[in-house]
NUMI-949789 format. One line per 5 residues: number of its first residue (from 1); their letters; for each residue z negated, y, x negated of N, C-alpha, C. Coordinates in nm, 3 decimals, always signed. Atoms other than C-alpha are relative to their C-alpha. Layout:
// NUMI-949789
NUM) a) Z:Y:X:Z:Y:X:Z:Y:X ~ ...
END
This chain:
// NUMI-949789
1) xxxxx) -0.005:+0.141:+0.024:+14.843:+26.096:+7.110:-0.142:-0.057:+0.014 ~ +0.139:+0.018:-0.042:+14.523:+25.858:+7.239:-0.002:-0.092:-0.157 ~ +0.073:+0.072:+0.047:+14.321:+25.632:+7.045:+0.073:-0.135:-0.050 ~ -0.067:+0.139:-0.013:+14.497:+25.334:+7.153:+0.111:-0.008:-0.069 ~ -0.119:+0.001:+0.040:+14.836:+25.398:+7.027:+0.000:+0.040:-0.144
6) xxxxx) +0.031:-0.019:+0.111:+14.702:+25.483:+6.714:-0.016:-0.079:-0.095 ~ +0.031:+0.119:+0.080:+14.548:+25.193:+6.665:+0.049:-0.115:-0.035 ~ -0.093:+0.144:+0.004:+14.683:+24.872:+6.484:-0.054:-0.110:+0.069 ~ +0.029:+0.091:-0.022:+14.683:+24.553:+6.613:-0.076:-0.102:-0.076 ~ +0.107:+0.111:+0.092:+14.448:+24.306:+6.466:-0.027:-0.132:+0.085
11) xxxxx) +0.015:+0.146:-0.071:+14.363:+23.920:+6.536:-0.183:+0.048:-0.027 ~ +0.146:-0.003:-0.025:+14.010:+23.842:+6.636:-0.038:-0.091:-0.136 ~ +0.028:+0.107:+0.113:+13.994:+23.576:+6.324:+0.043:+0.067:-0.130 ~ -0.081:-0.031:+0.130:+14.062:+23.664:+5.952:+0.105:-0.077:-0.038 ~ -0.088:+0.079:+0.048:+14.338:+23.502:+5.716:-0.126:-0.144:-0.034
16) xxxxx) +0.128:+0.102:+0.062:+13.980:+23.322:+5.530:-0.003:-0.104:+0.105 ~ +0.063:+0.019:-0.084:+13.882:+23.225:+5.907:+0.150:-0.135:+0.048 ~ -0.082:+0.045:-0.023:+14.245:+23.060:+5.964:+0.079:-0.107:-0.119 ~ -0.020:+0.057:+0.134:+14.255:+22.923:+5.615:-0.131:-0.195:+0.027 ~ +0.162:+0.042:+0.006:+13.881:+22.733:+5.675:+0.043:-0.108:+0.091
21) xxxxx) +0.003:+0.066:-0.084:+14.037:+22.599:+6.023:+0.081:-0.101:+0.000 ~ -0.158:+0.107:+0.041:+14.351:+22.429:+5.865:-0.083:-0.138:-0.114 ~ +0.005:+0.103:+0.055:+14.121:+22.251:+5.653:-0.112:-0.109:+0.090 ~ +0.087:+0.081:-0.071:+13.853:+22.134:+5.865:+0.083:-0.091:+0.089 ~ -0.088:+0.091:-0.085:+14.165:+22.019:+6.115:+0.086:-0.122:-0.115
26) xxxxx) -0.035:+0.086:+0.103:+14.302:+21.835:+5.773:-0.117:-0.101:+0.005 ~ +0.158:+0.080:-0.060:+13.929:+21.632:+5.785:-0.018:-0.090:+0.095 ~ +0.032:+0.078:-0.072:+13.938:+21.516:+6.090:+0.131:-0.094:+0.037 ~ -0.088:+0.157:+0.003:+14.288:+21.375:+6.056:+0.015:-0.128:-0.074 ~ -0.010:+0.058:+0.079:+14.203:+21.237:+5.774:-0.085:-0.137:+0.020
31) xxxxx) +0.072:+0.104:-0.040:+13.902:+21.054:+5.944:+0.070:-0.093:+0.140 ~ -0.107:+0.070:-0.134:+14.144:+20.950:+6.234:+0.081:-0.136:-0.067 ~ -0.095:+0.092:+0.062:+14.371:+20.786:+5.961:-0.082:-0.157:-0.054 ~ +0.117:+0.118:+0.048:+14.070:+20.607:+5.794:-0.039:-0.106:+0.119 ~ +0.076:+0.079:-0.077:+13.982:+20.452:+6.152:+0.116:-0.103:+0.011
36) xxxxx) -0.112:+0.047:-0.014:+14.331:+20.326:+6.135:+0.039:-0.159:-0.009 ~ +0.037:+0.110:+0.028:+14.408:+19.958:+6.112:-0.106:-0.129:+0.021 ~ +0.072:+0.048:+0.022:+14.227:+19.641:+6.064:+0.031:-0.117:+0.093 ~ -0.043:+0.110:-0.032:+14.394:+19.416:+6.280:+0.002:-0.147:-0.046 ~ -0.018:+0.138:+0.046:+14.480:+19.041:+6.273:+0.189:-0.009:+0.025
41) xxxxx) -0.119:+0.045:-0.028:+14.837:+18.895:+6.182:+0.029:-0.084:+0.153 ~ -0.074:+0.089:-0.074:+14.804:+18.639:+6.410:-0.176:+0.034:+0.146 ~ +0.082:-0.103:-0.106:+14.626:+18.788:+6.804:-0.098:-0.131:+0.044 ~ +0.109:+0.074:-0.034:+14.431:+18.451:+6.817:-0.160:-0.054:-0.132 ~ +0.082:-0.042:+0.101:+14.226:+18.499:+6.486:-0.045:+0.113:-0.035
46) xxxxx) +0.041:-0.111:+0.036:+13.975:+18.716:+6.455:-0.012:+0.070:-0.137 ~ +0.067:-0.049:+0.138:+13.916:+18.965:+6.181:-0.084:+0.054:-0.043 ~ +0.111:-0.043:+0.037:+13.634:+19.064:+6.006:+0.062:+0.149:-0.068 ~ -0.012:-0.168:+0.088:+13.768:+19.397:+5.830:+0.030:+0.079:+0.110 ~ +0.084:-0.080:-0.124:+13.730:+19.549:+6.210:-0.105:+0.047:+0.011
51) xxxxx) +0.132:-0.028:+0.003:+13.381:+19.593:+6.142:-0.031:+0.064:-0.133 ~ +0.017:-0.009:+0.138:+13.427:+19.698:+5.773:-0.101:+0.179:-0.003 ~ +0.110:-0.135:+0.009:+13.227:+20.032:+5.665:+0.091:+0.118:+0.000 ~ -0.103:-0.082:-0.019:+13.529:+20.251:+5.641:+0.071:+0.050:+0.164 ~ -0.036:-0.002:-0.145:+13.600:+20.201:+6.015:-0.087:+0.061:+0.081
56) xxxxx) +0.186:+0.006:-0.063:+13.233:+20.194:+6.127:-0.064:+0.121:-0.056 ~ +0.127:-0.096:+0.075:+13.061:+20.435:+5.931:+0.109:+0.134:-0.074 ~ -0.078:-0.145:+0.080:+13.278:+20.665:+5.672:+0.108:+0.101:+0.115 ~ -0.065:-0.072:-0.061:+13.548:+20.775:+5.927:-0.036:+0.065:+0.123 ~ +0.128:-0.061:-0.138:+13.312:+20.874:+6.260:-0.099:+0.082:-0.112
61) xxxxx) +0.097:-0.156:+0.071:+13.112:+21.099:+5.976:+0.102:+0.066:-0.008 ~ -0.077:-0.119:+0.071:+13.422:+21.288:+5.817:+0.060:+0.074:+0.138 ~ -0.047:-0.097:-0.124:+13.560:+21.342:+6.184:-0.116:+0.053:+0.058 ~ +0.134:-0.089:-0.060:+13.206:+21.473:+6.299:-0.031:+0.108:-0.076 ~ -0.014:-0.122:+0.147:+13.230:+21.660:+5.955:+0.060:+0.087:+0.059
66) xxxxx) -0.165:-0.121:-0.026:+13.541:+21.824:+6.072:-0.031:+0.060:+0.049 ~ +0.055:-0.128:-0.156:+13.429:+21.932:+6.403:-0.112:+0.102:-0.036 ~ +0.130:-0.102:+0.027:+13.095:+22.117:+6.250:+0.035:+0.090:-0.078 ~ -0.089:-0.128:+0.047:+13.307:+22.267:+5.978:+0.083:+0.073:+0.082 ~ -0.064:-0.037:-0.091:+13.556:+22.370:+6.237:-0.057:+0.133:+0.088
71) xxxxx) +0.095:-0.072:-0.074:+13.269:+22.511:+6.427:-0.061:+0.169:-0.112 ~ +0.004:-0.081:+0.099:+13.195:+22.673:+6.090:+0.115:+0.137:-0.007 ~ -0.134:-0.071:+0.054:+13.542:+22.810:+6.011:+0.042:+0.132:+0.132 ~ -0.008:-0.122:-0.095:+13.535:+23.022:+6.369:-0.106:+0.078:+0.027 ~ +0.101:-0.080:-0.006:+13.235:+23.128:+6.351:-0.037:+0.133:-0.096
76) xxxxx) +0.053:-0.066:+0.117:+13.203:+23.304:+5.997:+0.093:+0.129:+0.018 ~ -0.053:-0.121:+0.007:+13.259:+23.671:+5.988:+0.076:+0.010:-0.138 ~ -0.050:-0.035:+0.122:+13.530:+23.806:+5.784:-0.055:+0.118:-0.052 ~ +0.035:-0.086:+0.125:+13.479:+23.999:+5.500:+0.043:+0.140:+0.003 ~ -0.070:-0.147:-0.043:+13.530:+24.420:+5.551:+0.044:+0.042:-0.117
END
């Protein structure tokens, strides 16, 4: 019997590593949702809460968050 057939199958990622990536992908939907909105009832009045800080600023960090954790979460060796 060789080597190969011996050996188990294994993923290249841990459970930790697949745990890490579910949340960082939670993050950036979450900053997707935040960009969400902000419209006008009526399409010949503008609105000012288009420009608000939640749109502009908080949700373009948490989804840039995501992606670096993300970057994180495949990168980090599991644990032997």
């Amino acid at each position: 019997m060789s080597n190969k057939e011996n050996s188990k199958f294994e993923f290249a990622l841990s459970k930790e590593n697949y745990i890490l990536m579910a949340i960082g992908f939670g993050i950036i939907i979450l900053g997707f949702i935040l960009m969400i909105g902000g419209r006008s009832e009526d399409p010949n009045v503008f609105s000012e809460e288009l420009y608000g800080f939640q749109r502009i600023t908080l949700a373009p960090m948490l989804v840039l968050f995501g992606f670096i954790f993300e970057i994180y979460a495949i990168m980090k060796k599991p644990k032997q």
